[in-house]
N, C-alpha and C positions, 0 to 999 in steps of 0.2 A: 504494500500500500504506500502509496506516495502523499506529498505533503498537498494541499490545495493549490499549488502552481508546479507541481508534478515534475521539479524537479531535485524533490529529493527523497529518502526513503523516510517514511512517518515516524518511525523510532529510533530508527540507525543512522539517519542524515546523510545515508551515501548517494552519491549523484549518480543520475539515471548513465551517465558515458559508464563509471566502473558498474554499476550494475549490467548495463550490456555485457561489457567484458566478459564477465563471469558467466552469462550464460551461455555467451559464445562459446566461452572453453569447454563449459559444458553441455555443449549442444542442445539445451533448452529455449523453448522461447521466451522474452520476458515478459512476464503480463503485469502492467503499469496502471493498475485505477488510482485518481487522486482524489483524496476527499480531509475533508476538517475533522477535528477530533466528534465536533455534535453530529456530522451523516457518516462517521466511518462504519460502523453498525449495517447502514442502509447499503451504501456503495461493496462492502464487504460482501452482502449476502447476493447482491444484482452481479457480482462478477464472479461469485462459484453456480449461480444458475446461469451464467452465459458459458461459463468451463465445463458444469454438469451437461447443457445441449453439445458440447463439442466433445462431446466421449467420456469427462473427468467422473467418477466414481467417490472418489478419495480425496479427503485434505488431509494431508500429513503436519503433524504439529509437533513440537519440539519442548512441550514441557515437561518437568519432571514429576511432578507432585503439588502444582499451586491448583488447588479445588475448582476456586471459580476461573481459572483460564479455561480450565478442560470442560467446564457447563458451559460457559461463553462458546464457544467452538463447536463444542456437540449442536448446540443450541443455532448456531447457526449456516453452520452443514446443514442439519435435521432441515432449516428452512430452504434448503438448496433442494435436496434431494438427494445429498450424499454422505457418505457416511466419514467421519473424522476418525481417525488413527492417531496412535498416541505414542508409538514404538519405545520410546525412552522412560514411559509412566513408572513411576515407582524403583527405576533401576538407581544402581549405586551412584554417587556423583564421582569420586575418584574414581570408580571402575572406569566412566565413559569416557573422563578426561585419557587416562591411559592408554584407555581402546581409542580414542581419534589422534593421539598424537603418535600411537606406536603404528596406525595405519597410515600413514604419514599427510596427514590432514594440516593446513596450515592457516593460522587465522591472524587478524592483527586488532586490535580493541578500537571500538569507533566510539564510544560513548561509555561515559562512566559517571557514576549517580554521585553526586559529590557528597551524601548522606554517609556513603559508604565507605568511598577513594577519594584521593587526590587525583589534582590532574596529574601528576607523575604518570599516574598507568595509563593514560588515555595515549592513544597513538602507538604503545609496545606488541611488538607480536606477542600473540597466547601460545604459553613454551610452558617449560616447566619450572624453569626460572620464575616466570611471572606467577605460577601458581606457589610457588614458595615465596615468594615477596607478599602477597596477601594477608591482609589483618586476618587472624584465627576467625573471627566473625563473620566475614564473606564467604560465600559459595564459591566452591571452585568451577561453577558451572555460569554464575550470575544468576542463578534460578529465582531470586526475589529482587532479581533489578538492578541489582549491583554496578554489569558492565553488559553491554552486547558487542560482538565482534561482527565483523566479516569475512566468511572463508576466501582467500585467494589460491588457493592447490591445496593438490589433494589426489587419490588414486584415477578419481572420476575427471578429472582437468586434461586438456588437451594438451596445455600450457597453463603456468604460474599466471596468474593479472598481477602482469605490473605496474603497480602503484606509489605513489610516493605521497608521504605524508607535507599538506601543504600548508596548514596550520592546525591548530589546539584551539580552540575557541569556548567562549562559555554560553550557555542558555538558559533561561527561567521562565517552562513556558508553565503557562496553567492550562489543568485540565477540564474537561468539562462537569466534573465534582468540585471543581472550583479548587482541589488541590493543585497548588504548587511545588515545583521541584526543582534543585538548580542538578546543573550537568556541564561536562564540557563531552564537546566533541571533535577527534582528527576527522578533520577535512581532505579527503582521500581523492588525488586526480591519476590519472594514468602517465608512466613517464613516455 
């Protein structure tokens, strides 16, 4: 999901060119609906029923155990017509971390919830370095928001997205509960 001028990602803030990238490498197409935090909701469920008429079955989702993400999702698959998969539900956090980095999966931190981190971690590749640099408190997965990444390689990649980090920036948006959050985010362009 992209941001209301669609050019950047709603929670990760990567730009629609490295998001290309990536799917290029991975031979996916990229599908880019943009919408605000008040119709993301709406926009969300009008583009897995335009993915459900073009064959899609399945939305794959990447949490571990936060309750209402996995009702949110069911809940609005269920309104698609398709069904939500959860493949990571309930499994170990260190386990997964060691299974994507020993598969040689490679990512780099786009956002980090300043509740949590410093800007130090924002912009560092996710290694195992950075999982040891981590306050005891944080998830080593970001599962309550901590940090999100972006995968650049991987088993599945054709090529690496080469990227380079082009600035560290901060943001304080509010949400549409009227919470507020501060964050920074790297600003990821292709070299």
């Amino acid at each position: 999901m992209f941001d209301e001028r669609a050019e950047r990602s709603r929670s990760h803030a990567v730009s629609r060119a490295v998001m290309q990238a990536q799917a290029e490498s991975l031979g996916i197409e990229l599908v880019t609906p943009a919408a605000s935090w008040q119709d993301y909701e709406k926009v969300f469920v009008e583009t897995l029923i335009d993915l459900k008429a073009r064959g899609c079955d399945y939305g794959i989702f990447g949490d571990i155990d936060l309750q209402a993400h996995r009702d949110w999702e069911e809940k609005v698959c269920s309104a698609a017509g398709i069904e939500a998969v959860l493949p990571l539900w309930h499994e170990n956090r260190l386990d997964l971390v060691n299974e994507f980095l020993a598969q040689g999966f490679r990512s780099v931190v786009v956002c980090i919830n300043e509740s949590f981190l410093n800007k130090s971690f924002c912009g560092r590749v996710f290694d195992r370095r950075f999982i040891t640099d981590l306050p005891e408190s944080v998830d080593e997965c970001g599962e309550n928001g901590e940090f999100h990444t972006f995968a650049f390689d991987g088993p599945m990649f054709k090529n690496a997205v080469n990227y380079r980090v082009e600035d560290i920036y901060h943001h304080e948006p509010i949400f549409p509960s009227g919470d507020a959050a501060s964050f920074y985010y790297a600003q990821l362009a292709l070299k």
